[in-house]
C-alpha positions as CSV (number, residue, x, y, z in Angstrom):
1,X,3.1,-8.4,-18.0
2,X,3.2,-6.9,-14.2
3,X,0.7,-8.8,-11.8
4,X,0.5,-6.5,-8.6
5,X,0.8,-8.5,-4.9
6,X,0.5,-7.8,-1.9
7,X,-2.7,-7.6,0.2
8,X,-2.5,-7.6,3.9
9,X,-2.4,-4.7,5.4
10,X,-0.6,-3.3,9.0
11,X,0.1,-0.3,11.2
12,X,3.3,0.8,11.3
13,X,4.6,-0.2,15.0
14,X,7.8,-1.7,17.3
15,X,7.9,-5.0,14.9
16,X,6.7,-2.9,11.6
17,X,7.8,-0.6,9.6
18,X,6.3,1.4,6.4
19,X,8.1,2.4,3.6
20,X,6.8,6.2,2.2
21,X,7.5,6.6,-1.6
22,X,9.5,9.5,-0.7
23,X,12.3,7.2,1.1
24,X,13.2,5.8,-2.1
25,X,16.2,7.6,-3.7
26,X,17.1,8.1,-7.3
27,X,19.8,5.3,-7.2
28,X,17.1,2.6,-6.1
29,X,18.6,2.5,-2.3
30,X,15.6,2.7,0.5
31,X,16.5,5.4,3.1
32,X,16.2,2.9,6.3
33,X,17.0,5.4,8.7
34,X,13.8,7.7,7.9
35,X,11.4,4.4,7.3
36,X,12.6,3.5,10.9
37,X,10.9,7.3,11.6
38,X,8.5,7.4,9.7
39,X,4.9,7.1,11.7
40,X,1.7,7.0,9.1
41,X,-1.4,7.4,11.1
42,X,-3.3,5.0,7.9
43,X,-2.1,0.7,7.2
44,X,0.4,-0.1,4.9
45,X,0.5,-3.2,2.5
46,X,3.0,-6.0,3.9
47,X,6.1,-7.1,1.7
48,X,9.1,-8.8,2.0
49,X,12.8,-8.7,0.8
50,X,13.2,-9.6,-2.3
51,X,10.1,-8.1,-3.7
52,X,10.2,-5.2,-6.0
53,X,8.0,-1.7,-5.3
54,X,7.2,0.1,-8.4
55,X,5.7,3.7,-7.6
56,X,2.0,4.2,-9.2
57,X,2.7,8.2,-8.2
58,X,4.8,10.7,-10.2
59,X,5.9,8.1,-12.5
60,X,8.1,10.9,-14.2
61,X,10.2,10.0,-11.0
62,X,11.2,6.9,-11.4
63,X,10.8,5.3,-7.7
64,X,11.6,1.4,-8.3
65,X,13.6,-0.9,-5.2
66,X,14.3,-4.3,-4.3
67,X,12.9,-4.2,-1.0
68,X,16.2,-4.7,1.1
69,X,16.3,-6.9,4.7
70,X,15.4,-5.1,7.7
71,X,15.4,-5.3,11.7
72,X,11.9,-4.8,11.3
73,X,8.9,-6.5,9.0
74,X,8.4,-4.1,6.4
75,X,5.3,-2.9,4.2
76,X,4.8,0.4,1.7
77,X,2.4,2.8,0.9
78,X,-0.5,2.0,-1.2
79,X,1.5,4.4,-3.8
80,X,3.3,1.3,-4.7
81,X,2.3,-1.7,-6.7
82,X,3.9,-4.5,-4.4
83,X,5.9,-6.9,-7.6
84,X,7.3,-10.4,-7.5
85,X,8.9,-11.9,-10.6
86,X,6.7,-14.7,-12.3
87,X,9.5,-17.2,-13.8
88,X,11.4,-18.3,-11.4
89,X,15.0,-17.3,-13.6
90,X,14.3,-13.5,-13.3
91,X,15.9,-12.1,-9.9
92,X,14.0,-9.2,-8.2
93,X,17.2,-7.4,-9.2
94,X,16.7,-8.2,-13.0
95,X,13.2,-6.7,-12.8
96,X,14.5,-4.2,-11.1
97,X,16.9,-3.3,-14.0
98,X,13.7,-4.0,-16.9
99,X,11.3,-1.9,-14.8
100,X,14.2,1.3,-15.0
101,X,14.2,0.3,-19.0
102,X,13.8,3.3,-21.5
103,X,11.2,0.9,-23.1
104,X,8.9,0.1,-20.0
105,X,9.2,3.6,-18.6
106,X,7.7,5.0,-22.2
107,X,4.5,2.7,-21.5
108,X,3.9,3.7,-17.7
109,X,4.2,7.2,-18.4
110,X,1.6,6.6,-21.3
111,X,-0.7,4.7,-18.7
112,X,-0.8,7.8,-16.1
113,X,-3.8,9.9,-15.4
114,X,-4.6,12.7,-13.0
115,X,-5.3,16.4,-12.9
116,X,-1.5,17.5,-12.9
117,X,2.0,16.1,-13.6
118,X,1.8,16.6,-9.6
119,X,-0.9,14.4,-8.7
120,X,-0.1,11.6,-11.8
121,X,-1.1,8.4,-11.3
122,X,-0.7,4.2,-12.8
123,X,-4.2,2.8,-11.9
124,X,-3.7,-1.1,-10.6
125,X,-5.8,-2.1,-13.8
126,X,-3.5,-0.8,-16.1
127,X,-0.2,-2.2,-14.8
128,X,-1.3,-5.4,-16.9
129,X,-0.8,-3.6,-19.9
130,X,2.5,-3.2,-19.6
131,X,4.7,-5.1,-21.6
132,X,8.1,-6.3,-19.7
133,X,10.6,-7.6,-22.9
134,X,12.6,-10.3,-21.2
135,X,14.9,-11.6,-23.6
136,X,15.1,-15.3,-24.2
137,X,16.8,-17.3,-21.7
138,X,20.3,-18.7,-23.2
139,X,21.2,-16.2,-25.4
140,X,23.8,-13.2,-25.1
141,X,21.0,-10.3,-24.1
142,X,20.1,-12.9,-21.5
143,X,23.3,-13.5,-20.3
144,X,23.6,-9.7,-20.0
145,X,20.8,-9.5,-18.1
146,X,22.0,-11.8,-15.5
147,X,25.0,-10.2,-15.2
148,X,24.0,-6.8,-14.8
149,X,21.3,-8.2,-12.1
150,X,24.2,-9.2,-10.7
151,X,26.2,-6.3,-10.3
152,X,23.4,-4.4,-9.7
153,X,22.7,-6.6,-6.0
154,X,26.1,-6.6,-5.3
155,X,26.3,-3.2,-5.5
156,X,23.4,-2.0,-4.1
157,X,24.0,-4.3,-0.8
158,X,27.6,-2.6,-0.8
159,X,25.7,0.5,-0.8
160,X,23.4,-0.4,2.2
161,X,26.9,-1.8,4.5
162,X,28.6,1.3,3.6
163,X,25.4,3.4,5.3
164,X,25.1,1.3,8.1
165,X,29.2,2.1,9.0
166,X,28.6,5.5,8.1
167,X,25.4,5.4,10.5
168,X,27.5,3.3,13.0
169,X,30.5,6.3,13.1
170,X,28.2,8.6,14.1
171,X,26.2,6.8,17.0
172,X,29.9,5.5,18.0
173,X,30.8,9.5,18.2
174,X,27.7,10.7,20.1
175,X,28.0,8.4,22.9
176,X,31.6,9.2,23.1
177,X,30.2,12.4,23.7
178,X,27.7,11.8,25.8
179,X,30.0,9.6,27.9
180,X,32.7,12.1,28.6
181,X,30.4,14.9,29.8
């Protein structure tokens, strides 16, 4: 069962940063350059890396992360139920991967309401209903699990270096630039 977290609440400023439901992409990446941008004018709810954000918006678009490290102390939008996995074996990146499941994405589009597939929403009390199938620890769909949770980190921490270089190339080409005028 999901159990929701995540309670304080701050302003986006120099030490904190807000992360917008529309800064995560398809592939489960956050796009850190535009939460460093992004300015909202109402507080956010405080995580951490490591914890997982499951969007409570649109659930037809599946908007899941592992909330990644950060120059800055992060929190989300209220749009997001802020997750942390209960038994201490499951990884963030293992919840990750049963969250994205054909069989738990059937129940939270089930749970949505609202007055278009626009404007769908998960209401906090019905994130409890959700049924998570973790299989049992020791045998080969466990093993799997772990392993793909695995990969899946790796991965996904590859993806974040790669855009940082990429980000670095072209800061390192504008002042270049800028320094040769």
């Amino acid at each position: 069962k999901l159990d929701p977290g995540g309670s304080e609440r701050v302003l986006a400023d120099d030490e904190n940063r807000c992360i917008s439901v529309l800064h995560i992409r398809e592939d489960g990446c956050v796009d850190l350059q535009a939460v460093q941008a992004y300015k909202p004018t109402t507080p956010c709810q405080r995580c951490e890396p490591g914890d997982v954000l499951l969007s409570k918006i649109n659930p037809r678009i599946m908007r899941i992360c592992v909330v990644p490290p950060a120059p800055w102390r992060l929190a989300c939008s209220s749009e997001f139920a802020v997750l942390r996995p209960k038994q201490p074996d499951i990884t963030p990146w293992m919840l990750l991967l049963l969250l994205r499941s054909d069989v738990v994405q059937a129940q939270i589009r089930t749970l949505t309401s609202g007055t278009s597939s626009s404007h769908n929403r998960i209401k906090d009390r019905d994130l409890g209903s959700i049924e998570v199938p973790v299989p049992l620890k020791g045998n080969d769909a466990w093993q799997k699990l772990v392993s793909a949770g695995g990969r899946l980190e790796k991965a996904t921490l590859q993806q974040y270096a790669a855009m940082e270089a990429m980000l670095h190339c072209f800061s390192d080409v504008d002042s270049l630039l800028k320094a040769g005028r």
